[in-house]
N, CA, C and O atoms as a GROMACS GRO file, in nm:
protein
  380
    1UNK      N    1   1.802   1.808   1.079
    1UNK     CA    2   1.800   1.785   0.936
    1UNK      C    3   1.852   1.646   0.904
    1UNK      O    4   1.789   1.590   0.813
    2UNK      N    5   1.945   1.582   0.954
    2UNK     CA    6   2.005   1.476   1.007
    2UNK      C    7   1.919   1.385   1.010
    2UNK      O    8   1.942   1.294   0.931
    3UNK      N    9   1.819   1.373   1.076
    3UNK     CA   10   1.703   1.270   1.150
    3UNK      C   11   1.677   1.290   0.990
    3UNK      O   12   1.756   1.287   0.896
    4UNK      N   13   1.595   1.304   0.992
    4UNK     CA   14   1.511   1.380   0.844
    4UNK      C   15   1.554   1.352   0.721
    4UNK      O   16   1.471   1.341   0.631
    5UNK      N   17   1.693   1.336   0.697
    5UNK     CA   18   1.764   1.243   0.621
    5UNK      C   19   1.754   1.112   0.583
    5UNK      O   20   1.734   1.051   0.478
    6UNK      N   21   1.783   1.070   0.762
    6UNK     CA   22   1.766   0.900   0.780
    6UNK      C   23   1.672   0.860   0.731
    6UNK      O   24   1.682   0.770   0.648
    7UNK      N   25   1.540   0.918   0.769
    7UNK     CA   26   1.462   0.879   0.783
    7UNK      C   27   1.360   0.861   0.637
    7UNK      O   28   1.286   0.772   0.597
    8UNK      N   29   1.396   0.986   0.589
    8UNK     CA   30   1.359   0.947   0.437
    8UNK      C   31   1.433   0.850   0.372
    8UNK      O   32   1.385   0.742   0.335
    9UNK      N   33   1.578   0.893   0.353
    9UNK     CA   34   1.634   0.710   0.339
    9UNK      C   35   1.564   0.603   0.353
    9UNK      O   36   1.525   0.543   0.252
   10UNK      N   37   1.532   0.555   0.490
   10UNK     CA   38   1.507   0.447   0.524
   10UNK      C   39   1.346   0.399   0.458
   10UNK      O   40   1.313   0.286   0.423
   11UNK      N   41   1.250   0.544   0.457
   11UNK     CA   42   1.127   0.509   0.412
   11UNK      C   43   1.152   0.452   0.275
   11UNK      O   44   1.089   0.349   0.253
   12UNK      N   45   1.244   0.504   0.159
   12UNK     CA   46   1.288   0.467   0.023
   12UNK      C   47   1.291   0.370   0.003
   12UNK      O   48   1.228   0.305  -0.081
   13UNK      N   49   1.429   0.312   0.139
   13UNK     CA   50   1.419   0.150   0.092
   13UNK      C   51   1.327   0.076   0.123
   13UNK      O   52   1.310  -0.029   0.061
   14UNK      N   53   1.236   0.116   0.238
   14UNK     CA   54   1.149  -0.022   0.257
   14UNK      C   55   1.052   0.005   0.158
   14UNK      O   56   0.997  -0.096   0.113
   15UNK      N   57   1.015   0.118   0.113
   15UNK     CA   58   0.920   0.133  -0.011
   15UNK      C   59   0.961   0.040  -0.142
   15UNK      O   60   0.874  -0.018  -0.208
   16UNK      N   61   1.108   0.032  -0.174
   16UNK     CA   62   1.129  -0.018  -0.251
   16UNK      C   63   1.108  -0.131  -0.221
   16UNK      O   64   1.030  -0.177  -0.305
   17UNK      N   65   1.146  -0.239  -0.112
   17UNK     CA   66   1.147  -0.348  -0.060
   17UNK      C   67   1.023  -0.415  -0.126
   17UNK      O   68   1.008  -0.504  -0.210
   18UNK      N   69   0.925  -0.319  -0.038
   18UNK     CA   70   0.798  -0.373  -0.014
   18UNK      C   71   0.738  -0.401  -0.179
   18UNK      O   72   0.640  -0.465  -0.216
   19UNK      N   73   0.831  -0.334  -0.250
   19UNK     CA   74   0.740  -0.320  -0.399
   19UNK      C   75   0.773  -0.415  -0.522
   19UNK      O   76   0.727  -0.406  -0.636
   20UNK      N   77   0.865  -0.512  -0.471
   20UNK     CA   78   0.938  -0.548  -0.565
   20UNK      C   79   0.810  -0.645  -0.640
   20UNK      O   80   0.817  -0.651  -0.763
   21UNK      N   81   0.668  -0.741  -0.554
   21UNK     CA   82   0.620  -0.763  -0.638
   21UNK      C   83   0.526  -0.705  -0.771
   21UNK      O   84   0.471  -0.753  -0.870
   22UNK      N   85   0.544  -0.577  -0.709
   22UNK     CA   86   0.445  -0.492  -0.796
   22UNK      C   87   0.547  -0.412  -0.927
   22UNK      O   88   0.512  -0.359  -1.032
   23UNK      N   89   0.709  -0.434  -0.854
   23UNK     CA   90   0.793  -0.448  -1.034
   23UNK      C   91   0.761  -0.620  -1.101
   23UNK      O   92   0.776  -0.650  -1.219
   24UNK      N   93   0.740  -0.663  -1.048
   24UNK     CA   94   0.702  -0.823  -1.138
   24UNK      C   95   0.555  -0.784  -1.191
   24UNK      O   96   0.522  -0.809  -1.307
   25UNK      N   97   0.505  -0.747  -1.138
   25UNK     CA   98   0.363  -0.725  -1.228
   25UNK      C   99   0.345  -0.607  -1.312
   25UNK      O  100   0.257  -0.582  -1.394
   26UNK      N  101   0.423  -0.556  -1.283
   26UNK     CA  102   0.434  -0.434  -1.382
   26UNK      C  103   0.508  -0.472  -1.526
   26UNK      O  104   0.485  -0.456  -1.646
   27UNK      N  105   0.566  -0.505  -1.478
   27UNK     CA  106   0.693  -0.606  -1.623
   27UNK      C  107   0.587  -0.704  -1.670
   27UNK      O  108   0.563  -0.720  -1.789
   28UNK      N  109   0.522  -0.771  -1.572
   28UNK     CA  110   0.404  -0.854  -1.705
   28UNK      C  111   0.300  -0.803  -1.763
   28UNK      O  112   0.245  -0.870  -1.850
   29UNK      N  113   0.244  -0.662  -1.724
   29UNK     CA  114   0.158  -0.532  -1.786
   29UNK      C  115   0.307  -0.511  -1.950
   29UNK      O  116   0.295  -0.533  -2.070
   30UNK      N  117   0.386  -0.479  -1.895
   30UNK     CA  118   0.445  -0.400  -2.026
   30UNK      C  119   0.472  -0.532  -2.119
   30UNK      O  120   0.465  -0.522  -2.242
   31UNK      N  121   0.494  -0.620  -2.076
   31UNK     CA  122   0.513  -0.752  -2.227
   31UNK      C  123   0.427  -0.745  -2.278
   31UNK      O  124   0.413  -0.704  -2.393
   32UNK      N  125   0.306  -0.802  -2.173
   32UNK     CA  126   0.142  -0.786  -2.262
   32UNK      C  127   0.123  -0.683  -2.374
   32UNK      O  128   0.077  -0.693  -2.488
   33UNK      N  129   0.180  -0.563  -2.292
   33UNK     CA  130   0.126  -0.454  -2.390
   33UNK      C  131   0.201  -0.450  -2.512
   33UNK      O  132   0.143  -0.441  -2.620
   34UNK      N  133   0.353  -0.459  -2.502
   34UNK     CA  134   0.407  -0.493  -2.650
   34UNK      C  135   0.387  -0.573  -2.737
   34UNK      O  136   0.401  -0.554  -2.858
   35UNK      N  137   0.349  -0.677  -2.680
   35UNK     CA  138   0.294  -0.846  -2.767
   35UNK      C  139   0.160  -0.847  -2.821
   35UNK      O  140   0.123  -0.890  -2.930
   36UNK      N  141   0.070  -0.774  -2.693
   36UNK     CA  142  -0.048  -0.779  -2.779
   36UNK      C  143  -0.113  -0.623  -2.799
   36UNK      O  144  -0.192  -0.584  -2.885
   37UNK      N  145  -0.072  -0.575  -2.726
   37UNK     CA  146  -0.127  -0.432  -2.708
   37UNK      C  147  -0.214  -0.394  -2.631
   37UNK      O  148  -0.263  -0.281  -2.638
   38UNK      N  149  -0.257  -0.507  -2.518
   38UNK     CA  150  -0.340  -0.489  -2.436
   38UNK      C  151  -0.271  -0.485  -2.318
   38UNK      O  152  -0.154  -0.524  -2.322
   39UNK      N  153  -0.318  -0.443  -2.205
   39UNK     CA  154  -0.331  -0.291  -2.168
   39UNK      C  155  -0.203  -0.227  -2.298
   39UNK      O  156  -0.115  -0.282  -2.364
   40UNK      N  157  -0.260  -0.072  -2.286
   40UNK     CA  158  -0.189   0.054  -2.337
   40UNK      C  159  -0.072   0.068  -2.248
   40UNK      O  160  -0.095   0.069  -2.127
   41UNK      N  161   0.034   0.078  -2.283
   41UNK     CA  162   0.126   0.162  -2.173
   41UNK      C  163   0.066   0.327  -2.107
   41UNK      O  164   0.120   0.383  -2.012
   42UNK      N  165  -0.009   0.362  -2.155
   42UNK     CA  166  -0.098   0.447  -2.106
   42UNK      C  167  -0.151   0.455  -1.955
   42UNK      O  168  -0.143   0.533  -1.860
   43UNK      N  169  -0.214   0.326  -1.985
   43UNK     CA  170  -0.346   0.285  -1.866
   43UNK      C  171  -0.205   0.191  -1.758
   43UNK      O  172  -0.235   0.168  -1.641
   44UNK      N  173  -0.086   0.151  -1.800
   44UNK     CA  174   0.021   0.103  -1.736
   44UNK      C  175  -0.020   0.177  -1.632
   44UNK      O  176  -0.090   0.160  -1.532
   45UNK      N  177   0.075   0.315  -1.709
   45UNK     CA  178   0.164   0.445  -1.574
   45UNK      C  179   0.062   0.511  -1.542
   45UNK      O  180   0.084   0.558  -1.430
   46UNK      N  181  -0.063   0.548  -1.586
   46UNK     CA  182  -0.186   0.595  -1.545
   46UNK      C  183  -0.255   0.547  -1.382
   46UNK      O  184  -0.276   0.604  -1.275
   47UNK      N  185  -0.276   0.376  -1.452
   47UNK     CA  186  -0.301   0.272  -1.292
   47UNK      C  187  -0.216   0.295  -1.216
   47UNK      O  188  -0.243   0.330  -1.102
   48UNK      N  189  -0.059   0.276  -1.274
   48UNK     CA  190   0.024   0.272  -1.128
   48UNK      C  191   0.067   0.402  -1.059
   48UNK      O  192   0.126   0.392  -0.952
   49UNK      N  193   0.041   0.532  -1.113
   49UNK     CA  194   0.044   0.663  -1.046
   49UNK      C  195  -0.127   0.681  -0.985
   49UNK      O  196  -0.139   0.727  -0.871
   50UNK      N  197  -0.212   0.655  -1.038
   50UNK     CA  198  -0.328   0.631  -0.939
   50UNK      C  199  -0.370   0.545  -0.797
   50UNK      O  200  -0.427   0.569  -0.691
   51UNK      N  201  -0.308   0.434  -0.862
   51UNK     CA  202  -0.245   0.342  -0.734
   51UNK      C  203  -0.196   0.383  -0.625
   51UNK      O  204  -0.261   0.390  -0.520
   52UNK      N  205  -0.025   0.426  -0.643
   52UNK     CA  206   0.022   0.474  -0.521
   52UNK      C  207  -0.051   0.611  -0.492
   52UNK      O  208  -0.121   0.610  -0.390
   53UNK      N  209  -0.045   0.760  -0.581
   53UNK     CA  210  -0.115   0.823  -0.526
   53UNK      C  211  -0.264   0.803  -0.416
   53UNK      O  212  -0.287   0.893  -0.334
   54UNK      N  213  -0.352   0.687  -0.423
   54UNK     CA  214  -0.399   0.694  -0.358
   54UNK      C  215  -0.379   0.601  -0.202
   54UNK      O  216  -0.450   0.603  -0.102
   55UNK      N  217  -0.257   0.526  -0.230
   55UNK     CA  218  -0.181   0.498  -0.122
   55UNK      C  219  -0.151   0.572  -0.043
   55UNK      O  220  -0.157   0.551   0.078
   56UNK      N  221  -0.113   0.676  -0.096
   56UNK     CA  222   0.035   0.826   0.009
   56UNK      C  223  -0.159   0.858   0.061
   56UNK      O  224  -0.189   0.840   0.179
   57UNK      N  225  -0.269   0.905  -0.043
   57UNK     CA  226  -0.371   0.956   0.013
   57UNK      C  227  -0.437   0.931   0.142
   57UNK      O  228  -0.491   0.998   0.229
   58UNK      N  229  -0.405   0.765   0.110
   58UNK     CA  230  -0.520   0.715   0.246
   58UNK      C  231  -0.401   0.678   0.355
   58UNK      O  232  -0.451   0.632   0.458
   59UNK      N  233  -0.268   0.685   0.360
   59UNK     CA  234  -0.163   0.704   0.456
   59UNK      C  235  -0.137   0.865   0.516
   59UNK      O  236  -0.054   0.889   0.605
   60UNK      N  237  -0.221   0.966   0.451
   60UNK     CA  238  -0.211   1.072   0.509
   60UNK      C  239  -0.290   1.123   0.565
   60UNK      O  240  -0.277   1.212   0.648
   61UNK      N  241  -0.402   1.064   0.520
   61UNK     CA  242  -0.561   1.038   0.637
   61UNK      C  243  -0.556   0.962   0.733
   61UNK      O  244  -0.617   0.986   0.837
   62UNK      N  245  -0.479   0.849   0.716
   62UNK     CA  246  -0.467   0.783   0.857
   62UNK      C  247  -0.381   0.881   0.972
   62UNK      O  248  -0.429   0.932   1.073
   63UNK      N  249  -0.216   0.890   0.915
   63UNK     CA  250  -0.165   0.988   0.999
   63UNK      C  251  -0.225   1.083   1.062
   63UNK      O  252  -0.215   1.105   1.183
   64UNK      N  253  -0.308   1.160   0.963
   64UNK     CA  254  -0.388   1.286   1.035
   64UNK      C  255  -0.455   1.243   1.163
   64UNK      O  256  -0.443   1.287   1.277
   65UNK      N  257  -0.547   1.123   1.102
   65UNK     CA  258  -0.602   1.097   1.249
   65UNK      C  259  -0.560   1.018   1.357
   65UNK      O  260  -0.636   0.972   1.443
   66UNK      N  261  -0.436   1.004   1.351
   66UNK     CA  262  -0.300   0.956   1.458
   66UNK      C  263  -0.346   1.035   1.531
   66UNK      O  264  -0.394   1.015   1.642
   67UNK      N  265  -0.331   1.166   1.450
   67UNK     CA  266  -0.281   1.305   1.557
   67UNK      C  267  -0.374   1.342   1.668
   67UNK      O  268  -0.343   1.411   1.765
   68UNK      N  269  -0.529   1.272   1.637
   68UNK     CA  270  -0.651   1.324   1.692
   68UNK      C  271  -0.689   1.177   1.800
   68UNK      O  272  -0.788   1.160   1.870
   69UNK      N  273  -0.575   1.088   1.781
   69UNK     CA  274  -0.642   0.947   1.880
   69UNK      C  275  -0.521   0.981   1.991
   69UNK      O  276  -0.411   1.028   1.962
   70UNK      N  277  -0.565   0.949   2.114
   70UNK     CA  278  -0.413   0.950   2.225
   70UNK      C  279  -0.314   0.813   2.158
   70UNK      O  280  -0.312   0.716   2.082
   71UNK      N  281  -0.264   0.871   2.224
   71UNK     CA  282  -0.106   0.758   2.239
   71UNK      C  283  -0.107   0.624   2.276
   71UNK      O  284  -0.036   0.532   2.235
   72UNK      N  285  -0.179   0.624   2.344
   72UNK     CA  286  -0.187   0.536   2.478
   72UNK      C  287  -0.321   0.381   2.357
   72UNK      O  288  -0.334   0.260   2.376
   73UNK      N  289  -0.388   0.473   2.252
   73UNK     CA  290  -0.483   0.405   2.174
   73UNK      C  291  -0.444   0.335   2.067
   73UNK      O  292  -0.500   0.248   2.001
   74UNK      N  293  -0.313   0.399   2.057
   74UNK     CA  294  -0.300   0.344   1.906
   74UNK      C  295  -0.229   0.212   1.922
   74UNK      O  296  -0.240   0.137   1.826
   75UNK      N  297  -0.170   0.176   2.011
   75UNK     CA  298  -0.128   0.020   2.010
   75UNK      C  299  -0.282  -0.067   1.986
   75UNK      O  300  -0.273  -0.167   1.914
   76UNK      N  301  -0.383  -0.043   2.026
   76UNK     CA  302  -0.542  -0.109   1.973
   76UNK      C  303  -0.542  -0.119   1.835
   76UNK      O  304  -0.616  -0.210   1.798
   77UNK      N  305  -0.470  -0.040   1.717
   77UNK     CA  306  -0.490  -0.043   1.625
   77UNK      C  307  -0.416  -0.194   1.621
   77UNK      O  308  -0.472  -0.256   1.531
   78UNK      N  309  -0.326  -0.266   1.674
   78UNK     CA  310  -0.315  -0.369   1.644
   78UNK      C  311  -0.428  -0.485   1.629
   78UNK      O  312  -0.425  -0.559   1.531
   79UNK      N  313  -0.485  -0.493   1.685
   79UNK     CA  314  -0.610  -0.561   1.706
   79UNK      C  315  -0.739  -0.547   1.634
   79UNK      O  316  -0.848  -0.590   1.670
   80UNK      N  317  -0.710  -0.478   1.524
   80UNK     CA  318  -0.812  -0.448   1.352
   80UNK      C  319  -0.763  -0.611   1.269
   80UNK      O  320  -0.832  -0.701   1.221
   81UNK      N  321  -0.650  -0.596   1.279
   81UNK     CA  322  -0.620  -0.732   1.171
   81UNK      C  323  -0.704  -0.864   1.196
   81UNK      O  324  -0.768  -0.950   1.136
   82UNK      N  325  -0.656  -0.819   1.344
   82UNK     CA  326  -0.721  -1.027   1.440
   82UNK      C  327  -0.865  -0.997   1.451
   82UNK      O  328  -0.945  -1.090   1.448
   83UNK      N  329  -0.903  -0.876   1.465
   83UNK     CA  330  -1.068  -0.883   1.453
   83UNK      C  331  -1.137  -0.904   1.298
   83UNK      O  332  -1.244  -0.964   1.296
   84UNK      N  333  -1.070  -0.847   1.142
   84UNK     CA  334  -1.100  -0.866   1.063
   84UNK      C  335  -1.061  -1.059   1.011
   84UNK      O  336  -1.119  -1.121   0.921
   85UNK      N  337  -0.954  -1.111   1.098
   85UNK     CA  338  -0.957  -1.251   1.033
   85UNK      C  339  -1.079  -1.316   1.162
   85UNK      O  340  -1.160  -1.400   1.124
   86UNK      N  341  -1.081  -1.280   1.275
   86UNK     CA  342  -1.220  -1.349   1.324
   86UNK      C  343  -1.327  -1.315   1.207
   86UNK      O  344  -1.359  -1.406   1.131
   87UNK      N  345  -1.374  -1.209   1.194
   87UNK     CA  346  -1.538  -1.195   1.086
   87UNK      C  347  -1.521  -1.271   0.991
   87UNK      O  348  -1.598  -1.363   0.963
   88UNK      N  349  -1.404  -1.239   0.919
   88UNK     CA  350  -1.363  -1.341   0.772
   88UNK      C  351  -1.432  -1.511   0.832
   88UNK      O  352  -1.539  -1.572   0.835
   89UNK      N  353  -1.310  -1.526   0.866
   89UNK     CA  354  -1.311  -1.694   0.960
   89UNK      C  355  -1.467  -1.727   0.966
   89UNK      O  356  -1.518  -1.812   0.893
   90UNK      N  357  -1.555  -1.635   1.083
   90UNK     CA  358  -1.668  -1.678   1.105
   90UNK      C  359  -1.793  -1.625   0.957
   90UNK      O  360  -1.909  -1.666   0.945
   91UNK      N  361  -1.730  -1.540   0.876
   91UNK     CA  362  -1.833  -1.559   0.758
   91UNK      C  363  -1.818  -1.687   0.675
   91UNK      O  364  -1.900  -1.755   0.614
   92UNK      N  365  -1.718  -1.696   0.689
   92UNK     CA  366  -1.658  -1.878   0.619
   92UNK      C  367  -1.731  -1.968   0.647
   92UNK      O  368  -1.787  -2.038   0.564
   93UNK      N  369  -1.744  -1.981   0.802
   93UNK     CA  370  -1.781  -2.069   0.864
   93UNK      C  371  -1.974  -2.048   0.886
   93UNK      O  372  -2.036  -2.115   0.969
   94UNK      N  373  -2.033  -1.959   0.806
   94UNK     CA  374  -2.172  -1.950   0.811
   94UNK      C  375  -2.196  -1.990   0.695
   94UNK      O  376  -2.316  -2.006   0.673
   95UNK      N  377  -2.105  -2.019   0.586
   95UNK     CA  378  -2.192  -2.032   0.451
   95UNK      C  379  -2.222  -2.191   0.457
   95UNK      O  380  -2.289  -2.244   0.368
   0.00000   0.00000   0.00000
Protein backbone atom coordinates (compact mmCIF):
# COMPACT_ATOMS: atom_id res chain seq x y z
CA UNK A 1 0.00 0.00 0.00
CA UNK A 2 3.17 1.91 0.74
CA UNK A 3 4.58 1.61 -2.91
CA UNK A 4 1.17 2.75 -4.09
CA UNK A 5 1.36 5.78 -2.07
CA UNK A 6 4.73 6.86 -3.40
CA UNK A 7 3.95 6.37 -6.30
CA UNK A 8 0.82 8.25 -6.78
CA UNK A 9 2.59 11.06 -5.00
CA UNK A 10 5.21 11.18 -7.26
CA UNK A 11 2.86 10.83 -10.49
CA UNK A 12 1.00 14.28 -8.87
CA UNK A 13 3.98 16.10 -8.84
CA UNK A 14 5.41 15.48 -12.09
CA UNK A 15 1.85 15.98 -13.47
CA UNK A 16 1.87 19.13 -11.91
CA UNK A 17 5.42 19.92 -13.07
CA UNK A 18 4.82 19.06 -16.44
CA UNK A 19 1.67 21.42 -16.51
CA UNK A 20 2.68 24.51 -15.38
CA UNK A 21 2.63 25.82 -19.05
CA UNK A 22 -0.79 24.86 -19.60
CA UNK A 23 -1.62 26.99 -16.03
CA UNK A 24 -0.11 30.02 -18.15
CA UNK A 25 -2.42 29.37 -20.90
CA UNK A 26 -5.19 28.74 -19.08
CA UNK A 27 -4.87 32.14 -17.12
CA UNK A 28 -4.68 33.78 -20.64
CA UNK A 29 -8.14 31.79 -21.71
CA UNK A 30 -9.75 33.24 -18.40
CA UNK A 31 -8.56 37.15 -18.89
CA UNK A 32 -9.71 36.89 -22.44
CA UNK A 33 -12.85 35.63 -21.31
CA UNK A 34 -13.48 38.34 -18.65
CA UNK A 35 -12.28 41.27 -20.89
CA UNK A 36 -13.86 40.25 -23.82
CA UNK A 37 -15.93 37.31 -23.36
CA UNK A 38 -14.37 35.27 -25.73
CA UNK A 39 -13.84 32.04 -25.12
CA UNK A 40 -16.84 31.30 -22.44
CA UNK A 41 -15.47 30.02 -19.24
CA UNK A 42 -17.61 27.22 -20.34
CA UNK A 43 -15.67 26.04 -23.40
CA UNK A 44 -12.44 27.00 -20.74
CA UNK A 45 -13.18 23.87 -18.29
CA UNK A 46 -15.06 21.98 -21.02
CA UNK A 47 -11.55 22.02 -23.43
CA UNK A 48 -9.43 21.46 -20.53
CA UNK A 49 -11.41 18.34 -18.99
CA UNK A 50 -11.63 17.04 -22.64
CA UNK A 51 -8.06 17.59 -23.05
CA UNK A 52 -6.66 15.70 -20.25
CA UNK A 53 -9.45 13.18 -20.25
CA UNK A 54 -8.32 12.24 -23.47
CA UNK A 55 -4.74 12.22 -22.32
CA UNK A 56 -5.37 9.55 -19.23
CA UNK A 57 -7.46 7.87 -22.53
CA UNK A 58 -4.74 7.44 -24.95
CA UNK A 59 -2.13 6.69 -21.82
CA UNK A 60 -4.37 3.80 -20.98
CA UNK A 61 -4.37 2.40 -24.44
CA UNK A 62 -0.88 2.64 -24.64
CA UNK A 63 -0.34 0.86 -21.20
CA UNK A 64 -2.77 -1.79 -22.22
CA UNK A 65 -0.73 -2.54 -25.04
CA UNK A 66 2.57 -2.55 -22.89
CA UNK A 67 0.97 -5.52 -21.52
CA UNK A 68 0.61 -7.35 -24.99
CA UNK A 69 4.43 -6.26 -26.40
CA UNK A 70 7.47 -8.34 -24.50
CA UNK A 71 9.79 -6.59 -22.35
CA UNK A 72 12.64 -7.03 -24.07
CA UNK A 73 10.53 -4.55 -27.08
CA UNK A 74 9.69 -1.83 -25.41
CA UNK A 75 13.08 -0.13 -25.05
CA UNK A 76 12.41 0.16 -29.34
CA UNK A 77 9.76 2.38 -28.37
CA UNK A 78 12.61 4.71 -27.94
CA UNK A 79 13.40 4.93 -31.42
CA UNK A 80 9.61 6.38 -32.64
CA UNK A 81 10.87 9.94 -31.75
CA UNK A 82 14.34 9.70 -33.94
CA UNK A 83 12.40 7.98 -36.66
CA UNK A 84 9.54 10.65 -36.62
CA UNK A 85 12.34 13.67 -36.66
CA UNK A 86 14.16 11.67 -39.66
CA UNK A 87 10.54 11.77 -41.90
CA UNK A 88 9.92 15.36 -40.58
CA UNK A 89 13.70 16.40 -41.50
CA UNK A 90 13.48 14.53 -44.86
CA UNK A 91 9.82 15.96 -45.72
CA UNK A 92 11.55 19.40 -45.14
CA UNK A 93 14.10 18.61 -47.15
CA UNK A 94 11.73 17.46 -50.33
CA UNK A 95 9.77 20.58 -50.55
Amino acid sequence: MLDLLGTATVATVVFAATNIDDIVILTVFFVAARTTGRPRVGQIVTGQYLGIGALVLASAVVAAGLLVVPDEWTGLLGLLPIALGVVGHLLDLAR
